[in-house]
N, C-alpha and C positions, 0 to 999 in steps of 0.2 A: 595625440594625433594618430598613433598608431598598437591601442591599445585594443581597438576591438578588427577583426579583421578576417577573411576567411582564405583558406588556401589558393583558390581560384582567384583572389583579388591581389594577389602578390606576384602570380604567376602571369600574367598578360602584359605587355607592354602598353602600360599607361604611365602617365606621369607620378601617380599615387602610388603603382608598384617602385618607379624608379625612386621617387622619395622613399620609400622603405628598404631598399635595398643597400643607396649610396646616398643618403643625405639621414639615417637615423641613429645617430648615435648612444642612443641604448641599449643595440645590439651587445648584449656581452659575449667577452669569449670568441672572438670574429674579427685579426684583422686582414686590412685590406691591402697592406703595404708588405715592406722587405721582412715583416717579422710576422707573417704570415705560415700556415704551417705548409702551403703549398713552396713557398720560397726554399723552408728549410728543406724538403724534400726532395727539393726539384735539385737544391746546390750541394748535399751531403748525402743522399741515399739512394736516387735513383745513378749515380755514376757506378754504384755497385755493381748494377744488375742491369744495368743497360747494355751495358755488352753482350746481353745472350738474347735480346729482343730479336724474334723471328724479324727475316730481312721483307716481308711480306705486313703491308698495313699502314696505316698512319698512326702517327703518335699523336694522341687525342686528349686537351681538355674539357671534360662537360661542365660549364657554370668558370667564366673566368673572372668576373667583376672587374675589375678596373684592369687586368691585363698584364699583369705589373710577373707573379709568378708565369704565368703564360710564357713571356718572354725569355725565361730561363731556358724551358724545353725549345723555344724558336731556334737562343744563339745554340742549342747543342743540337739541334735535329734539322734546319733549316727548312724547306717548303714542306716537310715531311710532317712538322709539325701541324695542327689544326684546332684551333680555340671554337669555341659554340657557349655564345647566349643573345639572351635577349637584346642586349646594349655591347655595345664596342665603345666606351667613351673615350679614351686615347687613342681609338683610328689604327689600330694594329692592323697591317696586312694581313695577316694571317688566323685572325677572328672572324666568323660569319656570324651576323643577327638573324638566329633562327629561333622558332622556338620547338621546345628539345620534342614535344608531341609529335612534331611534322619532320625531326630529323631522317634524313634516308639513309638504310641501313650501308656502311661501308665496309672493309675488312679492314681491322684494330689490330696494330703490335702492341700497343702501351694504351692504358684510357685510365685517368687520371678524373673521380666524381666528385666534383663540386657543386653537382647543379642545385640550386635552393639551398636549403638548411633543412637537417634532416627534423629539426625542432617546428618548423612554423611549416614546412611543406615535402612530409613524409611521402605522400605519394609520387610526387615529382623525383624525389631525392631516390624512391623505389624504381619508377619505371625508366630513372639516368642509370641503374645498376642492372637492370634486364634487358635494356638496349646493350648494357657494354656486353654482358653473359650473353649477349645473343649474338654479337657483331667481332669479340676479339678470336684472334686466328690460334690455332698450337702453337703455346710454347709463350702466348702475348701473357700480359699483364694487368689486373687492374689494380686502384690502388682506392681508396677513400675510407672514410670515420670509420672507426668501430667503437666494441667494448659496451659494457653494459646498459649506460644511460642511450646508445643511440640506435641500442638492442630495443629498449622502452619504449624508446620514439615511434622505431616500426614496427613494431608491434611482434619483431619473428629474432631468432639466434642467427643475425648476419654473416657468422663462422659456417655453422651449420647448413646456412641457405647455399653458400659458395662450394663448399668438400659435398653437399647433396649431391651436385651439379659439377662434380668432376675435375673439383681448383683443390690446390693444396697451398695451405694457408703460412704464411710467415707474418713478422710483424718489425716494423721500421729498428727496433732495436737492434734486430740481425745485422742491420747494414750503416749503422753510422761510421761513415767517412772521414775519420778525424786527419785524415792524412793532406783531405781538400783545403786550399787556401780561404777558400770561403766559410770553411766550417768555423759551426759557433754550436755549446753548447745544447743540447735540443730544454733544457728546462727554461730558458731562452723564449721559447716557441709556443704555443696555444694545443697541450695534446698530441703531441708528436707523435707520443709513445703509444697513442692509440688506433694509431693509422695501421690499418689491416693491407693486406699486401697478398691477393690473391692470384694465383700463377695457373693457366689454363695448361691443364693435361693430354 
């Protein structure tokens, strides 16, 4: 069903993108639940560093799929939070159904990139990292995939692209939280260890 396909046809809200999204279970490496890598991040790593989040911006998901991590930064940030995609399908208050093309620029403490998959829609996955490099405030945060294979995917050194551009890079290992009640493990987790953690200068 979902072996020939093109980036543009995943990316629109149609019912064929939402089957590909949340009904295709061959996605590997991808989940969508508590053992997602946005969960473990959201419950063991961002408590590190969220205490020096400029007091200026919203704390921002791009690409939330079912909402489930989302709601981590909701219960710790409350209205301040702000989820962004295509589908809201649990009805979170605090998700808009936009799409990320037509997003308007706001000013970002934190911005947390999920949108698409950088594997099936590189460009999306590029212009949710140039929207955040254009919109996070001094001293905010992004955070999403690194490391070599999703170097491949976009075709450019996603280290490189961020310290070009004035971020100075860490990586989730600096910050696991083992003191949190909710910590688990990160091998646990889908690539933890590859989440890039870029910090605006």
């Amino acid at each position: 069903m979902f072996e020939e396909f093109s980036e543009s046809d995943i990316t629109k809200k149609t019912k064929e993108a939402y089957d590909f999204w949340f009904n295709n279970h061959k996605q590997s490496g991808k989940f969508q639940d508590f053992r997602s890598k946005g969960c473990y991040m959201f419950n063991n790593v961002l408590p590190k560093f969220s205490i020096f989040f400029p007091r200026q911006g919203k704390v921002v998901q791009l690409g939330t799929a079912l909402g489930i991590s989302f709601d981590i930064l909701y219960k710790q940030f409350g209205d301040r939070a702000l989820g962004v995609d295509l589908w809201n399908p649990l009805n979170h208050p605090n998700i808009i159904e936009k799409d990320m093309y037509q997003l308007e620029d706001m000013p970002i403490a934190f911005c947390n990139i999920n949108m698409g998959d950088f594997r099936f829609t590189p460009k999306l996955r590029m212009y949710a990292i140039d929207y955040a490099i254009r919109n996070i405030v001094k001293g905010g945060v992004i955070t999403t995939a690194g490391g070599d294979y999703v170097n491949k995917c976009l075709g450019l050194d996603l280290t490189k692209y961020f310290t070009d551009k004035g971020f100075t890079i860490s990586n989730s290992r600096d910050y696991y939280n083992e003191n949190s009640e909710n910590y688990s493990p990160p091998a646990e987790y889908v690539h933890v260890d590859k989440e890039l953690i870029a910090i605006s200068s």
